[in-house]
N, C-alpha and C positions, 0 to 999 in steps of 0.2 A: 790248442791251448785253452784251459777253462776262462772263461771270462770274469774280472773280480768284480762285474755289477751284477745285482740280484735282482734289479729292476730298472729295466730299457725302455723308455718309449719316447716315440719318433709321431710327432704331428696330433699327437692322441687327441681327440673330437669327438664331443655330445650336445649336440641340438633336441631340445625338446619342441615338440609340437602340441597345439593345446586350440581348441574352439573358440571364440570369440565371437563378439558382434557383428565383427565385420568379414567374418569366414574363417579360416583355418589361418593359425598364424607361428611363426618360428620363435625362438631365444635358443639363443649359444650360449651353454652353460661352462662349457672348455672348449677354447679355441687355440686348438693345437698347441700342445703343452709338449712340450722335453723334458728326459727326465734321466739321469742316470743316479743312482744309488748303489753305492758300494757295498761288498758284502761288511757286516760284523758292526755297521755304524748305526747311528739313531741319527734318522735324516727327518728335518724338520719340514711341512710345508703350513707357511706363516700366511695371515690372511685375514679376512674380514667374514662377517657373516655371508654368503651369499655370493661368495668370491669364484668359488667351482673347486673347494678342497672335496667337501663329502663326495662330489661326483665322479671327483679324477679316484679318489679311494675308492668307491662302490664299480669302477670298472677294471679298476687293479684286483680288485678281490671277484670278479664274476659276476659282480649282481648287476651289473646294467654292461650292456651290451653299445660299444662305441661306435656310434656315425661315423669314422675316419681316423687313421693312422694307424700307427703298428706300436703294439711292447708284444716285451720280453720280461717274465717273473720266474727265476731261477731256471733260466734257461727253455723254460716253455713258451710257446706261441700264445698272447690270450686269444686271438681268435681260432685257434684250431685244434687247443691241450687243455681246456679250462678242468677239466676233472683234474689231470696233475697237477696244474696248479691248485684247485681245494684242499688238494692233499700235500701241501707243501706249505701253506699259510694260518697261519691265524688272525681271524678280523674281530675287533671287538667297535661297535657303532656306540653311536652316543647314547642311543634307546637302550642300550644293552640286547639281553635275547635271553633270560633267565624266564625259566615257567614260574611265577612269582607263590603258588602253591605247592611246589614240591622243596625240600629243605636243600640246602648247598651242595650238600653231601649228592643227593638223587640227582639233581642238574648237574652233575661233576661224571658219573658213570654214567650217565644219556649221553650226554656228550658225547664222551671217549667211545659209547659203544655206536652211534651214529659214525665217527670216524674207522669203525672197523673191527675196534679193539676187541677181542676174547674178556669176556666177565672178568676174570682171574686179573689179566691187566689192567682195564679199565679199571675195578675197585684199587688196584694198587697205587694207579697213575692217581686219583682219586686222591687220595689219602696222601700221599706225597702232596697233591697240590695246596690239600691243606695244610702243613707244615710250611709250605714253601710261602705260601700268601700270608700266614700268622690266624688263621679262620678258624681254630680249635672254639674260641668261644661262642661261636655263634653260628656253625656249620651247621646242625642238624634242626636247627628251627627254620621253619618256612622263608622263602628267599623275602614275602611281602613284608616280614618285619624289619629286613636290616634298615641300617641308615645310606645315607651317601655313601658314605665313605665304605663301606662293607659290602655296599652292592659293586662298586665299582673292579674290589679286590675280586671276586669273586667273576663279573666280568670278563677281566682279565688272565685271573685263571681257566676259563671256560674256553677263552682263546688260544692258550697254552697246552689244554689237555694231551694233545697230541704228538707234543715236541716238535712242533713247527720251525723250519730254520729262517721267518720271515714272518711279524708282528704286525699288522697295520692296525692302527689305532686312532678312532675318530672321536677329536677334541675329549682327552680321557681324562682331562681333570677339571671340566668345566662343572659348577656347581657346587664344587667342594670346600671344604673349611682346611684351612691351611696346613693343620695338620696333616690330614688324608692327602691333602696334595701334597709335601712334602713327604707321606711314607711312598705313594705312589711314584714320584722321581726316585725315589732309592729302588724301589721294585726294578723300574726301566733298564736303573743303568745298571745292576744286578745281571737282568738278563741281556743286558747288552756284554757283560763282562763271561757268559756264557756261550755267547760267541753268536746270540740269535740280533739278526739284524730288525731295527724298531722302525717304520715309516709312520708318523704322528702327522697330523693335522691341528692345529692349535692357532687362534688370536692371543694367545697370552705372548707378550712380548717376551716376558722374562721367564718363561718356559723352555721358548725358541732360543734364548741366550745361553743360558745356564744347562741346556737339558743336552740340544743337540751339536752332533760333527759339522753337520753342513745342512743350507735352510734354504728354501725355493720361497720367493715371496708372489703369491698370486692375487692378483685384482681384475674383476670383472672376467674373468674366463682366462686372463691372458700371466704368463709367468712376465717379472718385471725385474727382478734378481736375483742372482747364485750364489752360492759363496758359504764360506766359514761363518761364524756371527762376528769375529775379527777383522775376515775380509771386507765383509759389507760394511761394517761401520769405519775402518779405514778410508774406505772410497767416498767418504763424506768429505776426508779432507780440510776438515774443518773445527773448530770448536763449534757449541750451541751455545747462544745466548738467550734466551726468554727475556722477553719485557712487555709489561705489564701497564696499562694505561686506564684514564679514568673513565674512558672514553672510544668506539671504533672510529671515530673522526681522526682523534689522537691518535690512535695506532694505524692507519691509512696514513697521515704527513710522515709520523715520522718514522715509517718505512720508506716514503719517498726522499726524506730528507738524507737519512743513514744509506740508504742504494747510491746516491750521487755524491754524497763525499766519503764513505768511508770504501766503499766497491767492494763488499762483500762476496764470499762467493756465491752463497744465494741468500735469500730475504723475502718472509712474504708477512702477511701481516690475515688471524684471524678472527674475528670481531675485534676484541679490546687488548690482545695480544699480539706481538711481534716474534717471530721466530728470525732469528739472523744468524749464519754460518761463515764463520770467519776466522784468518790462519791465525794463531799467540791472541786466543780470546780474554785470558786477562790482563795481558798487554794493553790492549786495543781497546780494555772498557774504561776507564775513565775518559779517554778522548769522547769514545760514544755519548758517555752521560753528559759532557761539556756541549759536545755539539747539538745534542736534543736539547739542553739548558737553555742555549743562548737561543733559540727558539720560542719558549717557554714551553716543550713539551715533559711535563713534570712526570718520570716513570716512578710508576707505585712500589712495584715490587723489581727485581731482576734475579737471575738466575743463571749463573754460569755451569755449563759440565762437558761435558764428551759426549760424542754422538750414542746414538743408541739405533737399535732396529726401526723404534720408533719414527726415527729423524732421515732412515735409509726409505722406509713408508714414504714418508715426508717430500721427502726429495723428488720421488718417480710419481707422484701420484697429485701432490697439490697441498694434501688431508692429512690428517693423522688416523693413526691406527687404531689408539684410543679412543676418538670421537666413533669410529664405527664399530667400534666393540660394545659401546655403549645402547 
């Protein structure tokens, strides 16, 4: 029986080794990651800079060879099929991979002919791809003149040339102006409705929200949760309340204060802000504001809403998502 995940892996591990002062020394970049991905979905994995997305990507698509564990990329071994798999994926990195002197048009048939393809198809796959990415205006001037947003389309398509049934895509909308990023989401889920499965890497929160089926959130090498972006923010269990002080002395008491009479489900406080999660948040806020009142701890601003990815970050880690995206 066919399996409906396109991408398996079980413990997957990359330790780099590097020189130093003091001799030879390690960092774990992925520390045994799990990962199942359905065929036909846009599976997100959410994160900070520096978390171990590009790497867990760079050894799903061949380019770095893993220290430990096992996957599975449409049914191939990576460590014993990686040629089938090349010919089964498409990767597009954050650098991109465009010869920045040859026009869209000549990066478009290198491509397709590097994958194999007979001229004849290659220019045709070509030419389709520019219809399909919207690139008629600006295809046959040299790749160094586009902008963001034209390099990125292009990219993209370069990943695609081939009719790949599996997308990996690293942080693909970062840089861009809003627009580009929102034609770039309509492209995605286009070819998700084509039936090609999308695997993204992304810190954009509301990327991860809005874009994809299901989202792996990874910090320091280590995955920390799964789920729908429903599921996750569900399991917060809570409303969010933000509050805002004139002061981190002030937002230290009166997290200590609000943890012991109100029993929150969780509470922490960062500099001159309070983050506090608690069940009927607008219920529960004017007692709040009363019992930091009669303190005299006077909040400047507050902020009531629903959890978010952000606040699922939050939760497993201490931090916010935000602050390290920054």
């Amino acid at each position: 029986m066919e399996t409906e995940y396109i991408i398996e892996t079980k413990g997957l591990r990359k330790t780099f080794s590097y020189k130093s002062k003091e001799g030879r020394k390690e960092v774990q970049a992925v520390k045994g990651v799990d990962l199942a991905v359905r065929k036909g979905e846009i599976f997100g994995f959410l994160g900070p800079n520096g978390a171990g997305k590009s790497t867990t990507q760079k050894m799903l698509s061949t380019l770095l060879s893993p220290t430990g564990g096992d996957a599975k990329i449409a049914g191939f071994d990576l460590a014993k099929e990686q040629e089938k798999i090349r010919k089964t994926i498409g990767y597009v990195s954050q650098a991109g991979g465009t010869d920045q002197q040859s026009t869209g048009l000549e990066n478009l048939i290198l491509q397709a002919r590097l994958y194999g393809l007979d001229a004849p198809t290659a220019e045709k796959y070509a030419k389709e791809s520019v219809a399909r990415f919207r690139m008629e205006s600006f295809i046959d001037r040299p790749a160094a003149s586009y902008s963001g947003g034209q390099k990125r389309r292009l990219d993209v398509a370069l990943g695609m040339i081939h009719r790949p049934k599996l997308l990996l895509l690293d942080e693909p909308t970062t840089g861009l102006d809003p627009q580009s990023r929102a034609y770039l989401w309509e492209e995605i889920k286009k070819l998700k409705d084509q039936g090609v499965t999308i695997f993204l890497t992304t810190h954009y929160m509301d990327e991860a929200d809005k874009l994809c089926d299901n989202i792996a959130i990874i910090d320091n090498g280590t995955i920390i949760a799964k789920g729908t972006p429903e599921e996750l923010k569900d399991g917060i269990g809570a409303d969010r309340i933000e509050l805002c002080f004139s002061s981190e002395d002030n937002a230290k008491n009166a997290a200590a204060l609000l943890s012991e009479k109100m029993k929150p489900a969780s509470i922490n406080h960062m500099e001159n802000t309070v983050h506090l999660y608690i069940k009927n948040g607008e219920g529960v806020l004017p007692e709040i504001l009363r019992t930091l009142d009669s303190k005299n701890l006077i909040v400047q601003n507050v902020t009531l809403s629903k959890p978010s990815l952000d606040d699922v970050f939050l939760k497993y880690t201490g931090r916010s998502l935000r602050e390290d995206a920054n």
